[in-house]
Steps between C-alpha positions, in 0.01 A plus 500: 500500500826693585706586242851349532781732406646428144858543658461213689722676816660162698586539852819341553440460891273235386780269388688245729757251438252242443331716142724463153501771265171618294468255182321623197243275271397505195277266513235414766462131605089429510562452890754648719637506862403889628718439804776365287451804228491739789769430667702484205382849421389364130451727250284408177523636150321304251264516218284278493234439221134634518380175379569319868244762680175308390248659705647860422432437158151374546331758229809649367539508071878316491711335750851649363694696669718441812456588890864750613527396823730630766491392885703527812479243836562603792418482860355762726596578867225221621705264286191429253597434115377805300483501126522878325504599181398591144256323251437654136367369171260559231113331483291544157177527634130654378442876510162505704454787241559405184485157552810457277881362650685739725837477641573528865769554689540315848678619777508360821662566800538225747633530882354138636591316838523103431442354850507132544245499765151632532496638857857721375205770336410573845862705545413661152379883488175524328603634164731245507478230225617136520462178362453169736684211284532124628743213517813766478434600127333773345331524135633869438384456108150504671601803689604703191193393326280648802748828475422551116155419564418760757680763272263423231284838447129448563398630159753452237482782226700664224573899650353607123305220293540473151251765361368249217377253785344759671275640162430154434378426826314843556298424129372121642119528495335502879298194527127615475353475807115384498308724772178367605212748518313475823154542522402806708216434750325868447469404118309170580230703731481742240422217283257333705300887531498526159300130464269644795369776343 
């Protein structure tokens, strides 16, 4: 995934007669227009609350908190809608450690092409990364969610674990573990000599 430029640089070249002045949200409707928010040059600042981002919180300890997010529209010089811009927020989830809660922070960067048809990827660069939406509207909330998701770190951890957790985990007794004595063949023929003689 490229990562979008927090600046948000706007080439004016890109603007005709025909494209009104960039509107700022602060709110984002469950569905929008991209080609409508594009041209418009819309820019988003909203926070939203963590408890709308189900599957993001599948596992975590609380859903409070909010989602900061901050987005620009656009259009790029093949005239596809592009949607860059900043996720953060905060996710209490299990230290794979410790095994107790641990707060992390979520920061996602997000620079994604919302094309209306499917064949449109074909004039994408490879690194390039889009969204295919249908009937004009886009779920962006879905979006975001993916965003936040992908930022999530593989193994959540505290950087230093409380050092009582640690002791206490360090003194649980190892489950005794049975081991089976096997017979060995050379001891049964020295059996069977011993009988012989």
């Amino acid at each position: 995934m490229r990562v979008c430029d927090s600046n948000f640089p706007f080439d004016s070249a890109q603007l005709t007669t025909y494209h009104r002045a960039p509107m700022s949200e602060t709110v984002i409707p469950s569905q929008i227009e991209p080609d409508k928010w594009a041209d418009r040059a819309a820019i988003v600042e909203a926070e939203l609350p963590l408890k709308q981002f189900v599957r993001l919180l599948d596992g975590a300890h609380s859903d409070v908190g909010t989602v900061a997010v901050n987005l620009r529209f656009s259009r790029d010089a093949r005239r596809f809608a592009r949607m860059q811009g900043t996720l953060t927020t905060q996710v209490s989830l299990t230290c794979q450690r410790c095994l107790e809660p641990v707060d992390i922070a979520v920061a996602a960067e997000v620079d994604v092409y919302l094309l209306a048809r499917e064949q449109d990827c074909d004039r994408l660069d490879e690194e390039e990364d889009f969204v295919v939406y249908g009937e004009g509207r886009c779920l962006v909330h879905d979006i975001i969610e993916d965003e936040l998701i992908l930022a999530l770190p593989l193994v959540p951890r505290h950087d230093v674990c409380a050092p009582h957790i640690m002791a206490a985990l360090a003194e649980q007794p190892e489950a005794d573990v049975v081991v089976e004595k096997r017979e060995n063949p050379f001891d049964v023929l020295a059996d069977l000599k011993k009988q012989l003689h």
